[in-house]
N, C-alpha and C positions, 0 to 999 in steps of 0.2 A: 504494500500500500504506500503512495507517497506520501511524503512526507504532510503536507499543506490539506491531502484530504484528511489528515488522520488527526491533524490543528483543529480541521472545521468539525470533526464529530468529537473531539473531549471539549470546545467552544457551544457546540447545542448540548453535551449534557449536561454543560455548568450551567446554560441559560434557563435549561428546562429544570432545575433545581433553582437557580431564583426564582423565575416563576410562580414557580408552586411556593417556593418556601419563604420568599421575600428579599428586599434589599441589604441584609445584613450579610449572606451569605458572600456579597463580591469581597468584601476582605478574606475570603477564605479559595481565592480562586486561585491562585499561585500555588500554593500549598497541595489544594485539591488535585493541578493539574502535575504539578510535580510527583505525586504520588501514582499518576499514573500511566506518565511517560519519562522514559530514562531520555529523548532523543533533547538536546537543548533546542536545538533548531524550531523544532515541533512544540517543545513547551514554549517559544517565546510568540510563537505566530497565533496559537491558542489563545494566551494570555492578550495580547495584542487586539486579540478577534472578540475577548468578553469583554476588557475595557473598555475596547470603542464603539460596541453595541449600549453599555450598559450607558456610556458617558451620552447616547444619541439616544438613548430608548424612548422617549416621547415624540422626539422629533419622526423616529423611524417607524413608531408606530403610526403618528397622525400620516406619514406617509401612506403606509399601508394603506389604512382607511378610506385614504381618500382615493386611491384606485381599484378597491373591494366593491367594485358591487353586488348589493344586496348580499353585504358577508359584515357582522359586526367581529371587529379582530377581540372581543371579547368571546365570540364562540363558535372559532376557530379549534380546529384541536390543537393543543396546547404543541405538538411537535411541531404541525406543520407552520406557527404562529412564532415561532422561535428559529426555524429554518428562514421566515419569511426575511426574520429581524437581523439576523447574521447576513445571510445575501445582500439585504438593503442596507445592510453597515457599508459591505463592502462595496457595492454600485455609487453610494454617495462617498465615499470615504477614502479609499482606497485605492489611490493613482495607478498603483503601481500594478493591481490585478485588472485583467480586461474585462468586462463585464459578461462574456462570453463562457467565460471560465466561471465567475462568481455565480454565473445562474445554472449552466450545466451540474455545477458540483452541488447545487442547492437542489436541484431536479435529482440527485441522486441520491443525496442525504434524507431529503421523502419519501424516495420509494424504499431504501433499506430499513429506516427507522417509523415509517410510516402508513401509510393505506396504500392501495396499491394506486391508487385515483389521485395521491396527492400527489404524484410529478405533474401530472398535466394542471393541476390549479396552482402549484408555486410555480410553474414558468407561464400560465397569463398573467399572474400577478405581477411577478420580477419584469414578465416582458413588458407591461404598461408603466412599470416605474424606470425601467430603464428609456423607454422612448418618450416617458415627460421630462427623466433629467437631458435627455439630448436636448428637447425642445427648446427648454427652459435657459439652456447656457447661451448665455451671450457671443453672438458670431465674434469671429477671431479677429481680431484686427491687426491688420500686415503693419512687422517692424518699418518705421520710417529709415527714409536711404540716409546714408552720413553725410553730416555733413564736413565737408573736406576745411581743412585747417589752411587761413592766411599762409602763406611763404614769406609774406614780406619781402627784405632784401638779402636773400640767401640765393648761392649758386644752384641751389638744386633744382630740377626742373621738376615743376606741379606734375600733380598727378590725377 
């Protein structure tokens, strides 16, 4: 297994333990996740993956929400509701994973840990959250050309 998928299922079983068990439990995530991977790499991308769900979790829910329809993320099942909140960590959060990766892995993470029905509802979810954060980004706007520096009275010839 690699390494980043094996980050994202000890990162949904810490969520799905606060969840259920409440906010206190994130000071216990480190610890948790060190007990039950030896790999550093793997416990840092975990840890990494419950901070920044847990530091966004209103925001990533009111995400949710608002592209669920006729789904309240209160009764969701609770897997699929915490696979949702890891993926949408990473689609808004996470430069450096393509969102292509972050929703695939999240479609897998559903069906192993999930119904068999829920890959196909966390990738319409993830795919409407990922094509309103497309929308939403402001077009690029092309570096301006340099501007060339005076020579003055120097021998060298401008450029």
């Amino acid at each position: 297994m690699k390494k980043r998928t094996r980050s994202r299922e000890l990162a949904l079983q810490f969520l799905y333990q606060i969840d259920l068990c409440g906010d206190e439990l994130v000071d216990e995530a480190r610890a948790w996740i060190q007990g039950e991977e030896r790999d550093a790499e793997t416990r840092a991308f975990a840890e990494r993956l419950v901070t920044g769900t847990f530091e966004h979790w209103e925001a990533i829910d009111q995400t949710i929400q608002g592209v669920a329809q006729n789904w309240n993320i209160s009764r969701m099942a609770v897997i699929d509701r915490n696979v949702l909140r890891l993926a949408t960590y990473e689609l808004m959060h996470c430069q450096d994973i393509p969102p292509k990766v972050a929703i695939n892995e999240a479609i897998e993470l559903g069906k192993r840990f999930s119904t068999s029905n829920s890959g196909a509802f966390i990738n319409g979810i993830l795919d409407k959250i990922m094509n309103r954060a497309r929308d939403e980004k402001p077009a690029a706007i092309p570096p301006a050309a340099p501007v060339p520096e005076p020579h003055g009275d120097t021998d060298e010839p401008a450029v």
